[in-house]
C-alpha positions as CSV (number, residue, x, y, z in Angstrom):
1,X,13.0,-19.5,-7.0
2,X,11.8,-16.7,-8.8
3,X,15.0,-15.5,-10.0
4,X,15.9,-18.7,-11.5
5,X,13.0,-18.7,-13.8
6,X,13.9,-15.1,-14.4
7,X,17.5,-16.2,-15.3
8,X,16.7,-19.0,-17.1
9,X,14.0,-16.6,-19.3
10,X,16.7,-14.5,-19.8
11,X,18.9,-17.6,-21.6
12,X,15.8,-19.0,-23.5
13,X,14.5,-15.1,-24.9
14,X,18.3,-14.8,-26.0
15,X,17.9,-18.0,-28.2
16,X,14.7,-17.5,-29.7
17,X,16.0,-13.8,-30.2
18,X,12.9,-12.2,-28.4
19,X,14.6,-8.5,-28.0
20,X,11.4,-7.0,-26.0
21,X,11.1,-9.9,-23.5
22,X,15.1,-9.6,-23.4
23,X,15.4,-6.1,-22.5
24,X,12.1,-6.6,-20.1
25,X,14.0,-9.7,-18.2
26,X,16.6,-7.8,-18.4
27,X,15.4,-4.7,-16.9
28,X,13.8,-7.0,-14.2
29,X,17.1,-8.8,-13.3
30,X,18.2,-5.3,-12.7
31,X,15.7,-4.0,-10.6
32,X,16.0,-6.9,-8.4
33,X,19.8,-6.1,-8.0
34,X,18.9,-2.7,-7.0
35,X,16.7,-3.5,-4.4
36,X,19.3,-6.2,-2.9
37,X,21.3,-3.7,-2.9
38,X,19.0,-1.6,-1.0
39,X,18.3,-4.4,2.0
40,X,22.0,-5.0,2.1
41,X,22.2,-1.1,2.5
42,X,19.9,-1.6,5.5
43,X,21.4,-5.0,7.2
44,X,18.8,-7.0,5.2
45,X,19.2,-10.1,3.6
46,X,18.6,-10.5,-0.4
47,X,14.9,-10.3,-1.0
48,X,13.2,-12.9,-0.7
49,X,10.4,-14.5,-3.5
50,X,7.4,-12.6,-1.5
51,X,9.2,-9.3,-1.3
52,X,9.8,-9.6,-5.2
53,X,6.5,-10.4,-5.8
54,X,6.0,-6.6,-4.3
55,X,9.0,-5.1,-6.5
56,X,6.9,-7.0,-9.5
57,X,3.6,-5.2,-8.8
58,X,5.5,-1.9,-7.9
59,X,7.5,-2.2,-11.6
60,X,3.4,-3.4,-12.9
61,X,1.9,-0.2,-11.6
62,X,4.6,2.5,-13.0
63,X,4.1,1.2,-16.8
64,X,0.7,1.2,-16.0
65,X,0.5,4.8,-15.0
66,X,3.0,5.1,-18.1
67,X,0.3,3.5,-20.2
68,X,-2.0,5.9,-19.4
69,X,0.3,8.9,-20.3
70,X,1.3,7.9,-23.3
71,X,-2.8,6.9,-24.4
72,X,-3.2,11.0,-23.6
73,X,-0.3,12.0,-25.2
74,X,-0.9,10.1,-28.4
75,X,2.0,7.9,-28.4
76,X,0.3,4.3,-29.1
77,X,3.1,2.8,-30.1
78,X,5.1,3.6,-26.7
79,X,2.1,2.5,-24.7
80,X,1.8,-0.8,-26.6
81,X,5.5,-1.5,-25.6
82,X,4.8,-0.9,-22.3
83,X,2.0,-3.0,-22.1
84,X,4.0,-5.6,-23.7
85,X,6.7,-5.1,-20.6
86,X,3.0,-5.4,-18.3
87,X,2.2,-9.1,-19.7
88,X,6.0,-9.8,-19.3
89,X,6.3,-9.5,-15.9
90,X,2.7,-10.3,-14.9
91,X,3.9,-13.9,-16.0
92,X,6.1,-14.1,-13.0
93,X,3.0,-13.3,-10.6
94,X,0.3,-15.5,-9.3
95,X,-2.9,-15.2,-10.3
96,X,-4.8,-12.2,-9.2
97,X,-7.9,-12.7,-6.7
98,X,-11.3,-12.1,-8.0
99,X,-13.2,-9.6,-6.0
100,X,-15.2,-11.9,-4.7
101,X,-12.1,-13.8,-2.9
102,X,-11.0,-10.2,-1.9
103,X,-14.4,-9.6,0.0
104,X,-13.6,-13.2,2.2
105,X,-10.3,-12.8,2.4
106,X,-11.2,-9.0,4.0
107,X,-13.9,-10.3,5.6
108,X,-11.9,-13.4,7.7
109,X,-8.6,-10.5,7.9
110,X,-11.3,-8.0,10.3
111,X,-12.8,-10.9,12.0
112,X,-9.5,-12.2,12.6
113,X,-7.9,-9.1,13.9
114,X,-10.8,-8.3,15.5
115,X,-11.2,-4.6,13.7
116,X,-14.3,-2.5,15.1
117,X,-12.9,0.5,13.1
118,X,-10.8,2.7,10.5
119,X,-7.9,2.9,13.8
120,X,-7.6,-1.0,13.2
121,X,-7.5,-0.2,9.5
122,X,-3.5,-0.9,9.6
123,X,-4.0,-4.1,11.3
124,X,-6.3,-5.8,8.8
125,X,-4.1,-4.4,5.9
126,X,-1.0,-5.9,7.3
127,X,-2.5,-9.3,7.6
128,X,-3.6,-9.3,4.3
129,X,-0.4,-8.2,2.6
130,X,1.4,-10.9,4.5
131,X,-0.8,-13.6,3.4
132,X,-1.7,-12.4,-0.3
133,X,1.4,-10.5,-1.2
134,X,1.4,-10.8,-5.3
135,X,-2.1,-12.0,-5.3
136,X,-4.3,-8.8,-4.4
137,X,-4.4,-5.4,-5.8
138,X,-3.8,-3.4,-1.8
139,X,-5.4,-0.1,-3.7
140,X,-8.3,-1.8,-4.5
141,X,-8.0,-4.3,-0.8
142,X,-7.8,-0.9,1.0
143,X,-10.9,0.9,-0.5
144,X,-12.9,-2.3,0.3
145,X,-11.6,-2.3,4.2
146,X,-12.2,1.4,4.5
147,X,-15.6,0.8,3.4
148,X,-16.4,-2.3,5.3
149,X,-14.9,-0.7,8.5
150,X,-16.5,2.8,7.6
151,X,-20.2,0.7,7.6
């Protein structure tokens, strides 16, 4: 399970007295309690290692939009330690589609669903984010759909 590796990160980053990966794990572990929280709030079991895989990404995309501020604002050495938190959790994600395996993967999700259209749009998304949850960039995924439906 994905929070055992996190936990057992945790125990080997405090050994080797890695402070950045420590605080990142860290920071990680804590999220995931949050969100636990949440579904519990709701009647939801803990989260499962799919629906991490989506707090992962989430916590991926707000240092990267962070990254970018901090390149306009000047701040280099706040956007390296943010990029460093990026590669830290990236570690816990499997590996990212080409675009290439996007197009097929899109390709078999609309002739699966049967999409003629942007209505079916939905359909075709929510296939592939149940079968590629942690593997495909969905703002990139949707663009492509949109397009191929659009055509």
């Amino acid at each position: 399970m994905l929070r055992d590796d996190i936990n057992n990160a945790v125990k080997e980053a405090m050994k080797a007295k890695e402070e950045r990966k420590l605080s990142t794990l860290r920071m990680v572990n804590s999220t995931i309690k949050n969100a636990d929280i949440d579904a519990r709030g709701q009647g939801k079991p803990p989260l499962s290692d799919a629906d991490l895989l989506g707090v992962f990404q989430k916590m991926i995309k707000q240092r990267q939009e962070s990254v970018e501020l901090y390149d306009k604002g000047g701040r280099a050495e706040l956007a390296a330690q943010e990029r460093e938190e990026i590669a830290i959790i990236s570690a816990y994600l499997p590996k990212q589609m080409s675009e290439d395996e996007m197009k097929a993967s899109i390709a078999a999700a609309i002739a699966e669903t049967g999409a003629a259209g942007m209505k079916d749009m939905g359909k075709v998304i929510g296939v592939l984010r149940a079968r590629f949850a942690g593997q495909m960039d969905f703002g990139k995924a949707s663009g492509m759909v949109k397009a191929t439906l659009s055509s």
